[in-house]
Each structure stands twice: as structure tokens, then as C-alpha cells.
MARKE-995592 format. One line per 5 residues: number of its first residue (from 1); for each residue x, y, z of N, C-alpha, C, O. Coordinates in nm, 4 decimals. Layout:
// MARKE-995592
NUM> X:Y:Z:X:Y:Z:X:Y:Z:X:Y:Z | ... .
END
This chain:
// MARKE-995592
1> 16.6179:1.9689:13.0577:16.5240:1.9514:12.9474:16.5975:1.9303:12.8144:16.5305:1.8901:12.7193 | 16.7373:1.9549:12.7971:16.8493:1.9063:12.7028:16.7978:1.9640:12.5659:16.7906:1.9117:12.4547 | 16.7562:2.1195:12.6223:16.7497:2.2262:12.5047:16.8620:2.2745:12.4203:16.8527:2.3725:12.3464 | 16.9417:2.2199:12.4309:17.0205:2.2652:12.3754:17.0522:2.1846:12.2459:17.1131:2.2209:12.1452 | 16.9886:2.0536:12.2792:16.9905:1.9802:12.1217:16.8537:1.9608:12.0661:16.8175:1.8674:11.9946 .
6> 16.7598:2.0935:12.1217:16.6199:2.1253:12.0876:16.6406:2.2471:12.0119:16.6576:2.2356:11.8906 | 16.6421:2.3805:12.0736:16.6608:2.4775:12.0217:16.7855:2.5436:11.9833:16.8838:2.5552:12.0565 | 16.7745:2.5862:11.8630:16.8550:2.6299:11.7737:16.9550:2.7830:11.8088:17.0775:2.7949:11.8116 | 16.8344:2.8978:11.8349:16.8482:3.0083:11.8801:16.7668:3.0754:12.0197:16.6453:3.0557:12.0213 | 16.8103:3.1322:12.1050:16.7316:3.1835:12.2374:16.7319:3.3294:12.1891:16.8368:3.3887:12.1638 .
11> 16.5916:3.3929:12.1756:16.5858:3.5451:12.1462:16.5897:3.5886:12.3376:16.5282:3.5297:12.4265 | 16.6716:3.6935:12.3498:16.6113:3.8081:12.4440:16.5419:3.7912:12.5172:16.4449:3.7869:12.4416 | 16.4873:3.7703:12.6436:16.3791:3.7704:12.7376:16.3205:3.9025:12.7275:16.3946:3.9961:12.7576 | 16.1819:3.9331:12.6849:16.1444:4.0268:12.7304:16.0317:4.0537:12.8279:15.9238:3.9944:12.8253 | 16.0736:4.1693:12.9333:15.9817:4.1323:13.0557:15.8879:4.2283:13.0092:15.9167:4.3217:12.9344 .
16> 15.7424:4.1964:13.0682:15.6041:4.2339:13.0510:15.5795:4.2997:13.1353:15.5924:4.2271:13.2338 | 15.5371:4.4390:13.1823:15.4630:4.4816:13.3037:15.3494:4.5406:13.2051:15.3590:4.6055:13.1010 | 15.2302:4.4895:13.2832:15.0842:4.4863:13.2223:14.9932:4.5641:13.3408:14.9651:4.5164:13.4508 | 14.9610:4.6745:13.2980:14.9286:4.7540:13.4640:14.7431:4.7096:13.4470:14.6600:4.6810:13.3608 | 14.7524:4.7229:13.5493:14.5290:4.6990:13.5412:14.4556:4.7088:13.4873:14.3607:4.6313:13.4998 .
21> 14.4547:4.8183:13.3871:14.3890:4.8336:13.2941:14.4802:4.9520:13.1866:14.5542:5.0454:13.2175 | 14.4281:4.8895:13.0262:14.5101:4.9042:12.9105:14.5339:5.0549:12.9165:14.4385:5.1184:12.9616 | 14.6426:5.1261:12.8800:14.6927:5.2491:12.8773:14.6185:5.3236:12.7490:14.6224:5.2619:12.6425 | 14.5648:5.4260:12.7512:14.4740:5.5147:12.6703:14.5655:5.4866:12.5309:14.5177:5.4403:12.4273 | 14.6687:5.5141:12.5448:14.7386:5.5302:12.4012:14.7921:5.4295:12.3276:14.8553:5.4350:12.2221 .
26> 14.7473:5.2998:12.4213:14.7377:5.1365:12.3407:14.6275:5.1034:12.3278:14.5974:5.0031:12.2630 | 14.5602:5.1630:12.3734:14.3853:5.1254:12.3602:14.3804:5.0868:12.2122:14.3502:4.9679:12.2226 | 14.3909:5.1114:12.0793:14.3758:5.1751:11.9546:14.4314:5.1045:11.8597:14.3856:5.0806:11.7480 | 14.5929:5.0508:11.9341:14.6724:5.0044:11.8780:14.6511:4.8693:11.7894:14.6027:4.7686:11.8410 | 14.6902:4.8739:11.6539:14.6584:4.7758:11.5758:14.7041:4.6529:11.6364:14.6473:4.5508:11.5976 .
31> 14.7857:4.6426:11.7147:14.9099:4.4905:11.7252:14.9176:4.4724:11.9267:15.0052:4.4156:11.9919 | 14.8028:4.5382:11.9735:14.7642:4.5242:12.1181:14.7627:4.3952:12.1521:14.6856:4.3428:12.0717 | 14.8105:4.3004:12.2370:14.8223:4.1936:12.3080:14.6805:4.1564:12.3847:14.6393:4.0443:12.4145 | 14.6120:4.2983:12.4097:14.4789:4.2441:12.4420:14.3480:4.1746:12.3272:14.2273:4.1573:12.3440 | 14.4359:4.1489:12.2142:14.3521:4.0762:12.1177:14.4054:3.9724:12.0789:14.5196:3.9428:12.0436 .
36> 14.2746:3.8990:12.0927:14.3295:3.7446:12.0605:14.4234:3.7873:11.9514:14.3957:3.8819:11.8776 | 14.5844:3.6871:11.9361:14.6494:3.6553:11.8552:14.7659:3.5693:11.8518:14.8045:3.5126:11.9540 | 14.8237:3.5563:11.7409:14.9310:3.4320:11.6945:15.0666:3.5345:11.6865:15.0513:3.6518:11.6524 | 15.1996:3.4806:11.7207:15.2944:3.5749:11.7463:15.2924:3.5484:11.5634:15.2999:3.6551:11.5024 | 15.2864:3.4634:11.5027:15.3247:3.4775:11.3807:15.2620:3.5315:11.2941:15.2804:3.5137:11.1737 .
41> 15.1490:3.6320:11.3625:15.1129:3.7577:11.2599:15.1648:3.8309:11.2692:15.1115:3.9283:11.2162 | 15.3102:3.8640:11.3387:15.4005:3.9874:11.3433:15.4930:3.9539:11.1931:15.5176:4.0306:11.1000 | 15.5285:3.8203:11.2109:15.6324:3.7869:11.1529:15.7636:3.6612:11.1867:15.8530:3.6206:11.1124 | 15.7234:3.6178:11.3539:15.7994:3.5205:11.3932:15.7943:3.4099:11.3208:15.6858:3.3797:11.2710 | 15.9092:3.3263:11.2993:15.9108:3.2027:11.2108:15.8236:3.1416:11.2730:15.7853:3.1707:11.3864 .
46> 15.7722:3.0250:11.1856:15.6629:2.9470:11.2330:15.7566:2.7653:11.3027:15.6936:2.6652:11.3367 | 15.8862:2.7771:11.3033:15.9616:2.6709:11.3639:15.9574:2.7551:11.4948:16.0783:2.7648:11.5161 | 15.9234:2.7925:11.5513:15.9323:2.8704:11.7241:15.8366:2.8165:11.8458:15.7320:2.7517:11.8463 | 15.9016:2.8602:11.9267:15.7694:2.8304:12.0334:15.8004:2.9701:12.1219:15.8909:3.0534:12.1154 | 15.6842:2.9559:12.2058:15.6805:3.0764:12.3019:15.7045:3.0286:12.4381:15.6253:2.9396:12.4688 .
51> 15.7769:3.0551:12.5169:15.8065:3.1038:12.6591:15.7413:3.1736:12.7502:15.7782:3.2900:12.7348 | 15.6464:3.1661:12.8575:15.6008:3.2512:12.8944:15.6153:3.2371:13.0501:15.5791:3.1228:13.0777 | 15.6540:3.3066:13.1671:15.6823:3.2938:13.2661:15.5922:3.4091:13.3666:15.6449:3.5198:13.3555 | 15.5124:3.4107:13.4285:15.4342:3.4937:13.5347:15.5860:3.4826:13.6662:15.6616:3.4029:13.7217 | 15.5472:3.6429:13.6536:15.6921:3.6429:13.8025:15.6065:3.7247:13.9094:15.6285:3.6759:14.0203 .
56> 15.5258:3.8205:13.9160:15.5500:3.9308:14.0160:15.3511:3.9564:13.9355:15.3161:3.9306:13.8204 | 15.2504:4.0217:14.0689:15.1515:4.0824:14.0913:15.0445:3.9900:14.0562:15.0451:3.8699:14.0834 | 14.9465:4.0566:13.9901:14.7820:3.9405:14.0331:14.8323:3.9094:13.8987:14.8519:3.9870:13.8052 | 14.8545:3.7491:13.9068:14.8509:3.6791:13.7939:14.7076:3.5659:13.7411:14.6812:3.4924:13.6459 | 14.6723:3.5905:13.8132:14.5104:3.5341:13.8583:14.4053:3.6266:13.7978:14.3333:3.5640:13.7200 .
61> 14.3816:3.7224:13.8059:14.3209:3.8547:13.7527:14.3849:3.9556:13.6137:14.3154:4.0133:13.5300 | 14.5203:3.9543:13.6211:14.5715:4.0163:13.5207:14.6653:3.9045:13.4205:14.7799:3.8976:13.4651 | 14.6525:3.8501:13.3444:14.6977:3.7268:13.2845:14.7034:3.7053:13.1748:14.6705:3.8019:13.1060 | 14.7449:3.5771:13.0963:14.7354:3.5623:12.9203:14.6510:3.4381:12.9196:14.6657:3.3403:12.9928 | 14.5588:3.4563:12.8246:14.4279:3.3581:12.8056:14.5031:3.2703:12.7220:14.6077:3.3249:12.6868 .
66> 14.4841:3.1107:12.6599:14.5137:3.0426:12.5620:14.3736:2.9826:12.5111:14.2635:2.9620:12.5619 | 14.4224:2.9682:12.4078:14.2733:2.9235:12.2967:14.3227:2.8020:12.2223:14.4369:2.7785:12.1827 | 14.2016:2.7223:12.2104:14.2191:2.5838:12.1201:14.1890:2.6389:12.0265:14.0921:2.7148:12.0235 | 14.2901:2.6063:11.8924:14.2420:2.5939:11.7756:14.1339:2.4930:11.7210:14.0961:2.4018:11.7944 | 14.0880:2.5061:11.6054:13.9861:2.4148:11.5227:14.0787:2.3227:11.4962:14.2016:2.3291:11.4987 .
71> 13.9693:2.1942:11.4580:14.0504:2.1044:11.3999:14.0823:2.0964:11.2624:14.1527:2.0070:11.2153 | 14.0248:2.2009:11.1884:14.0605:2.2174:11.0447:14.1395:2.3247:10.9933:14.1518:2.3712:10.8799 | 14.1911:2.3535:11.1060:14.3226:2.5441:11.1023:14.4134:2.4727:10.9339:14.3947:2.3667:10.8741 | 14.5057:2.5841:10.9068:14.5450:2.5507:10.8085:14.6965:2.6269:10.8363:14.7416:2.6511:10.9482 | 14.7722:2.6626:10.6884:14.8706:2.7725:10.6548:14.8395:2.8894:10.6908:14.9088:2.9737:10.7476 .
76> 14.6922:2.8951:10.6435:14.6247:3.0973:10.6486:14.6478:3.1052:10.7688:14.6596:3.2255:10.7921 | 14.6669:3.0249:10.8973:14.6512:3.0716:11.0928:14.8038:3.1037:11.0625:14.8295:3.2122:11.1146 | 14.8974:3.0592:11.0082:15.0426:3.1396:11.0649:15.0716:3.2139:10.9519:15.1887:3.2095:10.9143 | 14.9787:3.2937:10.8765:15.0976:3.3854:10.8215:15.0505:3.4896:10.8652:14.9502:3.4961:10.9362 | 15.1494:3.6262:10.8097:15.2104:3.7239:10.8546:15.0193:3.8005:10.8523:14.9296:3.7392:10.7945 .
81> 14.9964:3.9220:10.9175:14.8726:3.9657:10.9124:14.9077:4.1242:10.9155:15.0159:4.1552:10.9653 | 14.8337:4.2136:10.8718:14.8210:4.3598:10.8779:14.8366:4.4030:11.0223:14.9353:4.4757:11.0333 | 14.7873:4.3877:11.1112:14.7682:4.3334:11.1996:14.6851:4.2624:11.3361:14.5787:4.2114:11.3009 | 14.7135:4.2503:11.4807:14.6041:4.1752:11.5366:14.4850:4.1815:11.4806:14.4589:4.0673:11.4428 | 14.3880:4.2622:11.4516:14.2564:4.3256:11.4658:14.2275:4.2500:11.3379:14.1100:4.2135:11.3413 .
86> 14.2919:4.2094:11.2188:14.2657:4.2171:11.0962:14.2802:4.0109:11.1335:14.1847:3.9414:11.0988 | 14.3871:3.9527:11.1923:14.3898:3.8214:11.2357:14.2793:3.7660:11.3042:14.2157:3.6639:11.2780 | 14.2650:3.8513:11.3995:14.1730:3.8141:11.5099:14.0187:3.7833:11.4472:13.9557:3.6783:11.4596 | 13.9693:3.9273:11.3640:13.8576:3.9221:11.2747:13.8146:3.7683:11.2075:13.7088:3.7054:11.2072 | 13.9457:3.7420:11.1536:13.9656:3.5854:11.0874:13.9615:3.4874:11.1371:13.9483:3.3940:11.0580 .
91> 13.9685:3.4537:11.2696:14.0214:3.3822:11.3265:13.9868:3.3311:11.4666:13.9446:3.2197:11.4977 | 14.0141:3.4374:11.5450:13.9822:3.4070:11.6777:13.8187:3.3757:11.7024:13.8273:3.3880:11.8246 | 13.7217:3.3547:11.6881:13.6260:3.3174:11.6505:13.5628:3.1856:11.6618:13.4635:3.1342:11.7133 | 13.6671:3.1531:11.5890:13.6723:2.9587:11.5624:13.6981:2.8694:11.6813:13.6465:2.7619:11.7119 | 13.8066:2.9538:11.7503:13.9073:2.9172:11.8779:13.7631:2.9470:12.0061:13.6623:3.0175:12.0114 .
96> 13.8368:2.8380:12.0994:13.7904:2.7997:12.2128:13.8819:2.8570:12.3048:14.0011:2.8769:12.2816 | 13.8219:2.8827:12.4096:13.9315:2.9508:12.5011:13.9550:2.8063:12.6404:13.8711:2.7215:12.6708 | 14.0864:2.8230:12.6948:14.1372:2.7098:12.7158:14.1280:2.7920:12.8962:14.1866:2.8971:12.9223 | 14.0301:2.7022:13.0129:14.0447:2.7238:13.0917:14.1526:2.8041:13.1201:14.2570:2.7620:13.0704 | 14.1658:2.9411:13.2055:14.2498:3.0037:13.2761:14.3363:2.9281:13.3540:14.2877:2.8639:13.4471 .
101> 14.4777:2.9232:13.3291:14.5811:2.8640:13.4357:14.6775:2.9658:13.4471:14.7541:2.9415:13.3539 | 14.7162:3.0577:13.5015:14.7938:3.1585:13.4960:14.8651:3.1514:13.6320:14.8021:3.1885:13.7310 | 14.9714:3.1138:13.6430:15.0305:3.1126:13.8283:15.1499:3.1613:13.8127:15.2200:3.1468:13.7125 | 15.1823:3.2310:13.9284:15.3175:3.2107:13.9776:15.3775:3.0873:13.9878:15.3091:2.9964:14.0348 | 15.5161:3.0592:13.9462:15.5393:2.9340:13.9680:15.5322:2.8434:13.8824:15.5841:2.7345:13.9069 .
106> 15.4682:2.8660:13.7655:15.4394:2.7810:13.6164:15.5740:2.8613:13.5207:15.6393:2.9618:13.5486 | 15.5814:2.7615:13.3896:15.6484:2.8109:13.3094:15.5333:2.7627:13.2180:15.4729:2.6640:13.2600 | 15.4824:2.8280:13.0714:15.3883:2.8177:13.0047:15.4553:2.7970:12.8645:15.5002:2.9014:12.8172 | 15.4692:2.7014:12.7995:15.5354:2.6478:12.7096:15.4405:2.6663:12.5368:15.3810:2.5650:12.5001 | 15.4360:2.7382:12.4838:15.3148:2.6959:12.3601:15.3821:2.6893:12.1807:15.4774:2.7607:12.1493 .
111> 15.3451:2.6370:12.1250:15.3963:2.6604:12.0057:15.3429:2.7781:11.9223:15.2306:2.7815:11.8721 | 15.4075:2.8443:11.9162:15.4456:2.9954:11.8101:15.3177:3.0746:11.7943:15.3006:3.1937:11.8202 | 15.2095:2.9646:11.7354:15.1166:2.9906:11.6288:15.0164:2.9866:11.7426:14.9194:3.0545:11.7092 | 15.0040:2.9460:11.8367:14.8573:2.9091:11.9375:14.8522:3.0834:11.9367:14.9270:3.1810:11.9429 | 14.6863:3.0407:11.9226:14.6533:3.2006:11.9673:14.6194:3.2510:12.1333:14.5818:3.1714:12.2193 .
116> 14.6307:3.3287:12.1461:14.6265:3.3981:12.3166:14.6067:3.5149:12.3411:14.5660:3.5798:12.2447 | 14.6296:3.6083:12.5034:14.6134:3.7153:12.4540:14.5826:3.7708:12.5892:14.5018:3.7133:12.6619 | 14.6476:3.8875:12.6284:14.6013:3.9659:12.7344:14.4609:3.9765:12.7866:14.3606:4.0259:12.7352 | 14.4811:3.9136:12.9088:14.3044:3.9334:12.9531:14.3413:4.0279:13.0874:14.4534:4.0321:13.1381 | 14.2372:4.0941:13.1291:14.2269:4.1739:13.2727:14.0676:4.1957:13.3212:13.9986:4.2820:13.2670 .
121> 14.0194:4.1167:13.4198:13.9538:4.0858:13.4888:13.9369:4.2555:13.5798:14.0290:4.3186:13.6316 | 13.7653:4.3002:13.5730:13.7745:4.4139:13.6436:13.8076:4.4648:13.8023:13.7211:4.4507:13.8888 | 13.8766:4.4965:13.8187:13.9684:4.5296:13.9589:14.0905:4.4311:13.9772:14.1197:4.3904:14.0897 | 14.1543:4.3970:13.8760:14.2633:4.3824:13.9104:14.3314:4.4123:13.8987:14.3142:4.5099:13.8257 | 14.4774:4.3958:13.9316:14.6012:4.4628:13.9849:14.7294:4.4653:13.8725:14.7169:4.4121:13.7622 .
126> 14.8250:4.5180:13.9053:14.9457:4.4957:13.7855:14.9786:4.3411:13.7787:14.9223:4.2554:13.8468 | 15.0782:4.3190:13.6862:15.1550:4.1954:13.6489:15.2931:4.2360:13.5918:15.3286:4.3370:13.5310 | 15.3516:4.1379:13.6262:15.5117:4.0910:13.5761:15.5383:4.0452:13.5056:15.6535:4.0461:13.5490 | 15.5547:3.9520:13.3482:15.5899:3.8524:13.3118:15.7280:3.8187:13.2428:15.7916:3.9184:13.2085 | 15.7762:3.7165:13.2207:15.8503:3.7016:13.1155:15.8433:3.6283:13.0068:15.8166:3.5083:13.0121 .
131> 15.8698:3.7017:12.8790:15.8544:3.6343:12.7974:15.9525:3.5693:12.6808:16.0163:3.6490:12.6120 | 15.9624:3.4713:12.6638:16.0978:3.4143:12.5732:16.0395:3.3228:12.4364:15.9779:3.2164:12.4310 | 16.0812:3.4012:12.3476:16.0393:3.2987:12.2484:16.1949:3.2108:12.1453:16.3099:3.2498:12.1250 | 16.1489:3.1323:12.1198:16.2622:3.0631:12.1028:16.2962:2.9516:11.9823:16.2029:2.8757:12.0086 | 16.3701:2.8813:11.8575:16.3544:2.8814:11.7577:16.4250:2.7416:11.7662:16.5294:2.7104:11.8235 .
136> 16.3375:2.6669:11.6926:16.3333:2.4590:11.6907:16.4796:2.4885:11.6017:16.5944:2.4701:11.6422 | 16.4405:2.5343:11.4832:16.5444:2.5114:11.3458:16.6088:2.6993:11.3467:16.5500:2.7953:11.3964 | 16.6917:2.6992:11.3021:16.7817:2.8398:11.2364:16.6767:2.8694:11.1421:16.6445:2.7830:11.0605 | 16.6155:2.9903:11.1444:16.4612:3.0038:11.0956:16.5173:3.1267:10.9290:16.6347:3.1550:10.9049 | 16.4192:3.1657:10.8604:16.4781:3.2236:10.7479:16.4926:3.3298:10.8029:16.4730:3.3696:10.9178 .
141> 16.5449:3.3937:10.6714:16.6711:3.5325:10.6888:16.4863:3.6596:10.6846:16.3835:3.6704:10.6178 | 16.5363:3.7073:10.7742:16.4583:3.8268:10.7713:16.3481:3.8122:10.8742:16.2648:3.9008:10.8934 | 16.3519:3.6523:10.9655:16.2550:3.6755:11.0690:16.2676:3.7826:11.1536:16.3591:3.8640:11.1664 | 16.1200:3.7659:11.2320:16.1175:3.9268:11.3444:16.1789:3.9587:11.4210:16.2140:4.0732:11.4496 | 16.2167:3.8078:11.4950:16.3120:3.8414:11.5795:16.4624:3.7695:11.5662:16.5192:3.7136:11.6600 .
146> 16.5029:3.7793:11.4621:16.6263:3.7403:11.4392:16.7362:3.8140:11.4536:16.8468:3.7628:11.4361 | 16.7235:3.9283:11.4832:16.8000:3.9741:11.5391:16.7809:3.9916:11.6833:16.8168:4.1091:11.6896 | 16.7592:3.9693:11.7691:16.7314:3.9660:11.8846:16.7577:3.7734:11.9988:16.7140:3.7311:12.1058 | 16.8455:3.7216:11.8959:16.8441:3.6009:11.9104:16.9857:3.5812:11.9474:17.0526:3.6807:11.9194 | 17.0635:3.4703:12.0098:17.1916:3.4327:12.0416:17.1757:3.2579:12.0519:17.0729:3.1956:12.0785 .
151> 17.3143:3.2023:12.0213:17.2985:3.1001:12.0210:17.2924:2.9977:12.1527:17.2643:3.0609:12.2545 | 17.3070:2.8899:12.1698:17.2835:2.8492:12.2737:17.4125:2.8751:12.3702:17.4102:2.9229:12.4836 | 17.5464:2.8229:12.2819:17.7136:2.8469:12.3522:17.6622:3.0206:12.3844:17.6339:3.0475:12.5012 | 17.6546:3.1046:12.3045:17.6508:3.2269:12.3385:17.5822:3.2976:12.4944:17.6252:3.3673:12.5864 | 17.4732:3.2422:12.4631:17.3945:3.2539:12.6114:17.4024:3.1749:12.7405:17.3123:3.1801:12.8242 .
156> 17.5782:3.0572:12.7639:17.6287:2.9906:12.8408:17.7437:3.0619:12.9153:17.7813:3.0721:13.0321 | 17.7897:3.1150:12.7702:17.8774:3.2241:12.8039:17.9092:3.3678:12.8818:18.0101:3.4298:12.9152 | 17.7629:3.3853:12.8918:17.7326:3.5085:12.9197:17.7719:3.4802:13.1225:17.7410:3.3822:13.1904 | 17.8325:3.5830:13.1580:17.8575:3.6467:13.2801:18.0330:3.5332:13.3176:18.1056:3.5532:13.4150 | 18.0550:3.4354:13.2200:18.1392:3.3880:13.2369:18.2686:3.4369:13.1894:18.3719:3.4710:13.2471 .
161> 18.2291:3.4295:13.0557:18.3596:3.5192:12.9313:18.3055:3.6605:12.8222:18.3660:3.7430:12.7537 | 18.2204:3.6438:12.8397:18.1264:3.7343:12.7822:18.0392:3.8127:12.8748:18.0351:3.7978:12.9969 | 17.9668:3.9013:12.8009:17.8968:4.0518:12.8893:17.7612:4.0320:12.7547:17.7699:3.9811:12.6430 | 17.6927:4.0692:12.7957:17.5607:4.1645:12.7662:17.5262:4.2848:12.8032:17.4979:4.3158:12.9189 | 17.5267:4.3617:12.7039:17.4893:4.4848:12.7593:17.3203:4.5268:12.6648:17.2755:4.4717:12.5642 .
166> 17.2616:4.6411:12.7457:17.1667:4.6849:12.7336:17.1728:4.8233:12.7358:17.1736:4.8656:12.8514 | 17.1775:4.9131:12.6469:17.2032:5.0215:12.6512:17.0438:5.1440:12.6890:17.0541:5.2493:12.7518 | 16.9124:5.0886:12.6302:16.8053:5.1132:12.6606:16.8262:5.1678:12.7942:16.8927:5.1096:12.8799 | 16.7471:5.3226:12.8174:16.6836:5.3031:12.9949:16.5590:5.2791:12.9891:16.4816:5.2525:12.8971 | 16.5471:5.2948:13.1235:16.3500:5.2418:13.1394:16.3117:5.3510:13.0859:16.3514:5.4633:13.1168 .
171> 16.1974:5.3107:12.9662:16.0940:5.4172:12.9432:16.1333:5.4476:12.7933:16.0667:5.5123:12.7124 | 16.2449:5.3925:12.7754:16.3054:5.4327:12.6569:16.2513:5.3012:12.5507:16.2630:5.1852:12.5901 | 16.2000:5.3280:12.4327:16.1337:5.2385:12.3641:16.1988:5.2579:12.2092:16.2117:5.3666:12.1531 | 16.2334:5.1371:12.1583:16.2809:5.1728:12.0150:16.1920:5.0877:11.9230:16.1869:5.0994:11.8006 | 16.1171:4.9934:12.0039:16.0423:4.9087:11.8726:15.9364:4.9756:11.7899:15.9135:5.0965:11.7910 .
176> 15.8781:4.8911:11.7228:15.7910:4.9722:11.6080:15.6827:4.8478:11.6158:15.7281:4.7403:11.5765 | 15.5495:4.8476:11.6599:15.4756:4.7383:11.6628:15.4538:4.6655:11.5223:15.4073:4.7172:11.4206 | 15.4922:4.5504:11.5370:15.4536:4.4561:11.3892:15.5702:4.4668:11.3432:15.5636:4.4301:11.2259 | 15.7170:4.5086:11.3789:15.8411:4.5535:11.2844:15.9443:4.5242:11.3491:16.0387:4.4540:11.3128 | 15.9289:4.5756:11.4428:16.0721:4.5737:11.5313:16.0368:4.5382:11.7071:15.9375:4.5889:11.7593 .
181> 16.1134:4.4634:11.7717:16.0785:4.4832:11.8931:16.1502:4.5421:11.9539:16.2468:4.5696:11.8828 | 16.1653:4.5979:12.0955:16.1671:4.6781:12.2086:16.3012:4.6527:12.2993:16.3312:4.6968:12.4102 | 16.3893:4.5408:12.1855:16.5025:4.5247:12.2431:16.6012:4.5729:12.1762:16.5926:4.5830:12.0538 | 16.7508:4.6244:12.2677:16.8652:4.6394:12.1839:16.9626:4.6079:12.2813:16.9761:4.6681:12.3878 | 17.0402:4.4981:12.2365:17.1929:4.4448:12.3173:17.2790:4.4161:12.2297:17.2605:4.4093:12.1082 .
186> 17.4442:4.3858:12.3293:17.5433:4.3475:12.2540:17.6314:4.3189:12.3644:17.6668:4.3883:12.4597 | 17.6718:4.1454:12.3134:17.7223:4.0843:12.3432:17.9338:4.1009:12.2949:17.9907:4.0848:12.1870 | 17.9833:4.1343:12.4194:18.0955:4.1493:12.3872:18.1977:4.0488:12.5270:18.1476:3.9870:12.6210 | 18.3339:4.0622:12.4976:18.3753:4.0211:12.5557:18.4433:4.0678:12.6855:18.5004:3.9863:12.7580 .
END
């Protein structure tokens, strides 16, 4: 696909396990994935696109919805928001929801700003996903996930001359929703 004279920076893969139904103590949560939204109400540059990969359980039943925007969206759809609940209010509304295609076996390609969003269908089962978001241009200083990003040589390198490490265990969480995400590595030699 000769991404490499596409994208600029590759953030982190981060994998998704989405169990059947939403966990009591995300229920609440301002910046929940089960509401329609745009990654760039966290803060992601608006030169990005999103990555999205279904690997493992009912991806058919437990899945991410996509929505057509209006044809008159503007600046106000990508900037930064308080969060989901306060975007969504604004927004999701307008949007059309874009037939369900959710498979194993797809890679789901969208630009940054499309809105989407955890759906779960009643009685269904866990999910897997992965998710990669990823940056057209070297985006400004202080995006969300700019630190969580490597360059393209960097991420060629890796298992060849270079290491990644992940110091996180499972269960262990350092992000801060809307602030920080849920990753921490370092690339050494």
C-alpha cells in the first residue's frame, strides 16, 4: 500500500477487548466508546486516520458502528470537546448510521474525524480488536497521541536491531480518559 510515503508517524496498536455488555464503572464515563464519537474530540490531530482491525469473538453482535456525516459538517466536527457526551449532544444527531460491516478478516480504514462508536447487540458475546491510528503529516506539538507514535524506519526496525518493550502488566492501566492513553513503551536497542 506504499505507506510509507503516506504516513508520517505509526502510533502503538492498541488492542480492544470489549466484553458483552459495558462494565458498571464505564457505564458513566464521560469519553465511553459506546457514544457516538470523533477520535478528535480527545485531541488527535485532525491529519490522521484510524485503523481498525476485528481479530477474535462475535464481531457481528459486538462491534463499531460508522456514521455518515452531513453534507454541511464544518471545523466545529473536529475540534477538541469536554467530552463524548457533550460532542455527541452536538452532533451525532445529524449523522446517519452506515450499514453494519464488522468482520473478521476486514481491515477498516476511516479518516480521524468520522464519527463511530461501540455498539452491542443484546446477547452477544466478547470481542477482540485492534486499533491503530496513524498520522498523513508530522502533526503539532502537543497532539494526544504523540507520544505514543514511532516513525516508519523505527517500526521496520523493530525485532531486527531494535526491541520494544512494554513494561505495563495486564490490568495495569495508566491512561487518563480524554488525556492520556493506556500505553507505555520504549524502544531501545
Amino acid at each position: 500500500m506504499n505507506f510509507p510515503k503516506i504516513i508520517s508517524l505509526w502510533s502503538i496498536p492498541a488492542v480492544r477487548h470489549k466484553d458483552a455488555s459495558i462494565s458498571p464503572e464505564n457505564k458513566e464515563r464521560p469519553m465511553r466508546s459506546e457514544l457516538p464519537h470523533s477520535d478528535t474530540w480527545i485531541g488527535w490531530d485532525k491529519n490522521s486516520i484510524l485503523i481498525n482491525i476485528p481479530i477474535l469473538g462475535d464481531t457481528d453482535g459486538n462491534r463499531v458502528n460508522y456514521f455518515n456525516h452531513p453534507n454541511d459538517m464544518d471545523e466545529t466536527w473536529i475540534q477538541k470537546q469536554h467530552s463524548f457526551e457533550e460532542g455527541a449532544k452536538k452532533f451525532a444527531n445529524k449523522c446517519t448510521l452506515i450499514k453494519p460491516h464488522y468482520k473478521k478478516g476486514y481491515i477498516y480504514i476511516a479518516d480521524i474525524s468520522v464519527i463511530h462508536q461501540t455498539h452491542r447487540d443484546a446477547g452477544c458475546k466478547d470481542r477482540v480488536s485492534v486499533e491503530i491510528p496513524m498520522y498523513i503529516n508530522y502533526p503539532k506539538k502537543g497532539d494526544f497521541g504523540l507520544k505514543d507514535a514511532l516513525t516508519y524506519n523505527e517500526i521496520k526496525s523493530i525485532g531486527i536491531y531494535k526491541k520494544l518493550k512494554f513494561p505495563l502488566k495486564m490490568g495495569q492501566i495508566i491512561g487518563e480518559s480524554g488525556v492520556k492513553r493506556s500505553i507505555e513503551f520504549s524502544l531501545s536497542n
